[in-house]
C-alpha positions, -999 to +999 in steps of 0.1 A: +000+000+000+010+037-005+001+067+011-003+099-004-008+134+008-029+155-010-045+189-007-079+182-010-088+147+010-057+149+030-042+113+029-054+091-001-046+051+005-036+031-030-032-003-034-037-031-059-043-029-095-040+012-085-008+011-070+007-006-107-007+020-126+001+046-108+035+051-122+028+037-160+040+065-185+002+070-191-005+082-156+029+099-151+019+121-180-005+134-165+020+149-142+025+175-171-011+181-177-028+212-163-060+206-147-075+241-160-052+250-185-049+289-193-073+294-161-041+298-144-032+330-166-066+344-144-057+326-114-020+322-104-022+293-080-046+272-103-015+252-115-028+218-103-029+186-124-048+159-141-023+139-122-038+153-087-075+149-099-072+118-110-058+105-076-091+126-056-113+107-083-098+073-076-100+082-035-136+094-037-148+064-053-133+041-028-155+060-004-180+056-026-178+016-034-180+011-003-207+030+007-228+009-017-212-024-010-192-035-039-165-052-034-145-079-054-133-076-095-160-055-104-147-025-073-111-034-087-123-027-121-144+004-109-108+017-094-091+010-118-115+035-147-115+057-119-076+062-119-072+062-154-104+083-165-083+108-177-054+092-189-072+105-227-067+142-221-041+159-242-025+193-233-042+221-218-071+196-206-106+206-224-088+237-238-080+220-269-106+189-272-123+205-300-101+207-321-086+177-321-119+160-319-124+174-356-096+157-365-097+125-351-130+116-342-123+109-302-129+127-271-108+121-242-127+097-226-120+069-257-098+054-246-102+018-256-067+014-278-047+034-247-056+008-221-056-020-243-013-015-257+015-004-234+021-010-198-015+004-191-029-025-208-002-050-191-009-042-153-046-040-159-041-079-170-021-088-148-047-084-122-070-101-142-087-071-160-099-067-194-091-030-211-120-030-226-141-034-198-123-009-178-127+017-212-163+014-209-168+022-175-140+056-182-168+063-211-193+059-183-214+027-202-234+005-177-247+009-143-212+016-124-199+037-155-228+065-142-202+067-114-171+069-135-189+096-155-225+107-151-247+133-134-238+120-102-199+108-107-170+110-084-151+130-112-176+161-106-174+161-071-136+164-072-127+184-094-151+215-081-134+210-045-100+213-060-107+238-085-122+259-061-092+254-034-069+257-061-082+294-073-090+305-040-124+311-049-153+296-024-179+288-049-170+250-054-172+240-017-196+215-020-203+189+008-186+157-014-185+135+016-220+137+026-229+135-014-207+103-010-224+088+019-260+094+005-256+076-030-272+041-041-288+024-067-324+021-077-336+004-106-300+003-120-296+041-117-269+058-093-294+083-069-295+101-037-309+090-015-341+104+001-342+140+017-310+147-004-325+171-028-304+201-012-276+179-014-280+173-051-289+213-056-254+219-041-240+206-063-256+222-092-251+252-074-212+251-076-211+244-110-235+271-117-211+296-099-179+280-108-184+284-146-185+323-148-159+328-125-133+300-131-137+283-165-155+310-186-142+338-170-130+364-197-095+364-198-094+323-198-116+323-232-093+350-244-063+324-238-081+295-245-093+307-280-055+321-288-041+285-275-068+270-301-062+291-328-018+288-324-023+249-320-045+246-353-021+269-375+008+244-363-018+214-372-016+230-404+015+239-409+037+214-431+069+218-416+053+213-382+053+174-394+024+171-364-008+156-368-038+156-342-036+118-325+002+124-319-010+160-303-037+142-274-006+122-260+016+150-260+019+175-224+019+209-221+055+214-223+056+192-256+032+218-270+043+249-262+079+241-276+066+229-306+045+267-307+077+281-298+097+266-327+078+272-350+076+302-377+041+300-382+027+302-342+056+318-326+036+354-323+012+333-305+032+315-288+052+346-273+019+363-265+007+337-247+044+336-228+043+369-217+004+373-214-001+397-240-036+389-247-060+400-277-085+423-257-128+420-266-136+438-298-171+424-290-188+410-259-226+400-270-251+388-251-273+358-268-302+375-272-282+400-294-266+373-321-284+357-347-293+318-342-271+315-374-243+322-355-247+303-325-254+271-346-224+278-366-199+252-375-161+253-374-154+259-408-184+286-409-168+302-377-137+307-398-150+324-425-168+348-409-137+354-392-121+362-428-150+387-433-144+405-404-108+406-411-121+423-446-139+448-431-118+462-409-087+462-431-061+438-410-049+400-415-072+372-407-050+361-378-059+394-360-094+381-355-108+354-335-144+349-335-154+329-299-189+313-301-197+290-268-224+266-272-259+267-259-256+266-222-265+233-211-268+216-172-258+184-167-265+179-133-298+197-137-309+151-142-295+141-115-314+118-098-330+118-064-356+100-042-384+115-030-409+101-015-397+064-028-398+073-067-368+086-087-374+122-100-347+143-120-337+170-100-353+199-130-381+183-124-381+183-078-363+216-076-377+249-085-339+263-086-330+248-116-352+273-140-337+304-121-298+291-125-307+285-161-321+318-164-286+331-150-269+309-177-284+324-202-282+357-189-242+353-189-236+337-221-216+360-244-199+359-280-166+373-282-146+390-307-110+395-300-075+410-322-049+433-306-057+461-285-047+483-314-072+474-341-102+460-314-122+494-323-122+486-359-124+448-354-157+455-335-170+479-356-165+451-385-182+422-360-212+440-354-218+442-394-205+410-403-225+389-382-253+411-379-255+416-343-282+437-323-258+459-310-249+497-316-210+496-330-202+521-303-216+510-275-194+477-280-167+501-273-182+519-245-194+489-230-165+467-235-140+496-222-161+498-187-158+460-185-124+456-188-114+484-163-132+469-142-119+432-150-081+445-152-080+455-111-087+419-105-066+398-129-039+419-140 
């Protein structure tokens, strides 16, 4: 058995089929893997890992297999995808998911042909484990998979603890041991148990707080999007010699020398070094863009990013059009008991529809270039994509925000 300190659940216990895998080159990797990726460009402390997380994952569900009484292969197997269930992610985290998921097809939680080759796939044998099985609970299939991943899973319930600590900001406190304790199963389907719906809402809660301020704050989609945008050019770029599956099992530091060296993303790459950001040429709210836009694909995206370019008279690379997607709430289906029947928690709690509301309310499209040209930039955004919005009053608007913004993350 090992012993492991750790920030968040203090000492963390691994043994078995864990304890091999802990130091395969998969899980070393993520080592090198930053939990929030260009967050920490916002937030100074938020440097922690995949490496981290994935050991609070592994400890909360532990806590949480034996809670509901499983024991023998199939907790070892449930372990075992709780250790490894991000073993997929490639570097930055989420920050660059999309785009390689374009490319190849495969999220980060596919991750049937990592466990099955390599030392990964040779420990998880050796204690009598088949890959595959273990790659369908990381992808959350079958009844224990909901705990891997699912409205209700042991991943969530870490990572907005740690985030939170790891940012300083108090909004992902939830209570994870008591939403531990009050799991089970009903009918095949991972609830809480009764009088837990303020227990579920907490959670729903934190997210609902955590997304504004942590991982859609401003200055991270800024970062985020420039991160996208240097990573495809290199994609594209011949003498790069770097296609998109050998990207997702590359770290951090394996990308950003390979931004670094080469000639077309090194202006990216040094702003992103020295944290000289594109500013917002536009900051829209969703009832201001067209439906058009929202729905629009990638390659749709990048031409109206050419057309903006057009109209206000500077190079394509100057402009980066940011479109989230609808806002959505996972754990808005979580599952409780009330009064002996499963309900979904939209349907039990009446907070849901006003933390949607908020949602919506904070969605935003951005526009960003340089500081230099962001006047013109806007000016051309508001035309191209035919937004409900007065060109100068982007400007006014988006100067008061960013005062504002600057005296807490500059």
């Amino acid at each position: 058995m090992k012993v492991i300190k750790d920030s968040v659940h203090d000492h963390i216990q691994v043994d078995g089929v864990a304890r091999d895998l802990l130091d395969t080159p998969a899980l070393q990797r993520l080592r090198r893997i930053s939990q929030l990726g260009t967050v920490s460009l916002v937030y100074p402390s938020a440097n922690h890992t995949r490496f981290e997380h994935s050991l609070g994952v592994y400890h909360l569900a532990c806590q949480a297999l034996e809670q509901l009484g499983v024991d023998g292969k199939r907790a070892t197997r449930i372990r075992a995808a709780a250790l490894l269930h991000d073993v997929g992610h490639g570097p930055f985290s989420h920050n660059l998911e999309s785009l390689t998921y374009r490319r190849t097809g495969r999220y980060h939680d596919d991750v049937h042909d990592l466990l099955a080759g390599g030392t990964v796939g040779d420990v998880l044998r050796d204690h009598d484990l088949d890959p595959e099985a273990v790659a369908e609970l990381v992808a959350g299939d079958g009844q224990f998979g909901q705990l891997v991943s699912g409205e209700l899973d042991v991943d969530r319930m870490d990572y907005l603890v740690r985030d939170a600590h790891h940012t300083g900001v108090p909004y992902g406190t939830i209570d994870h041991g008591r939403l531990v304790r009050e799991l089970t199963f009903t009918d095949g389907t991972l609830v809480l148990d009764e009088g837990n719906v303020q227990t579920a809402e907490s959670l729903l809660v934190a997210r609902a707080l955590m997304n504004p301020t942590v991982y859609s704050h401003s200055v991270a989609r800024i970062s985020k999007a420039m991160l996208r945008r240097g990573t495809e050019q290199l994609l594209e770029s011949p003498s790069a010699d770097l296609d998109a599956a050998t990207l997702q099992r590359m770290d951090d530091a394996d990308l950003l020398v390979a931004l670094r060296s080469s000639e077309a993303t090194d202006e990216f790459s040094r702003r992103l070094d020295e944290r000289d950001l594109f500013k917002r040429a536009v900051w829209a709210e969703m009832d201001d863009v067209p439906g058009g836009v929202i729905e629009a694909d990638h390659e749709t995206i990048r031409a109206f990013e050419r057309d903006i370019a057009d109209a206000a008279a500077v190079d394509s690379d100057c402009v980066i059009l940011d479109v989230p997607g609808r806002p959505s709430m996972t754990e808005s289906t979580s599952r409780v008991l009330v009064n002996g029947d499963i309900r979904r928690l939209d349907e039990q709690s009446p907070l849901v529809e006003a933390l949607r509301a908020a949602q919506h309310s904070q969605w935003r499209l951005g526009v960003y270039s340089p500081a230099a040209m962001r006047d013109r930039v806007g000016r051309g955004a508001v035309e191209v994509l035919g937004l409900d919005i007065d060109g100068a009053l982007v400007s006014d608007v988006r100067n008061g925000l960013e005062t504002t913004l600057d005296q807490f993350t500059d």
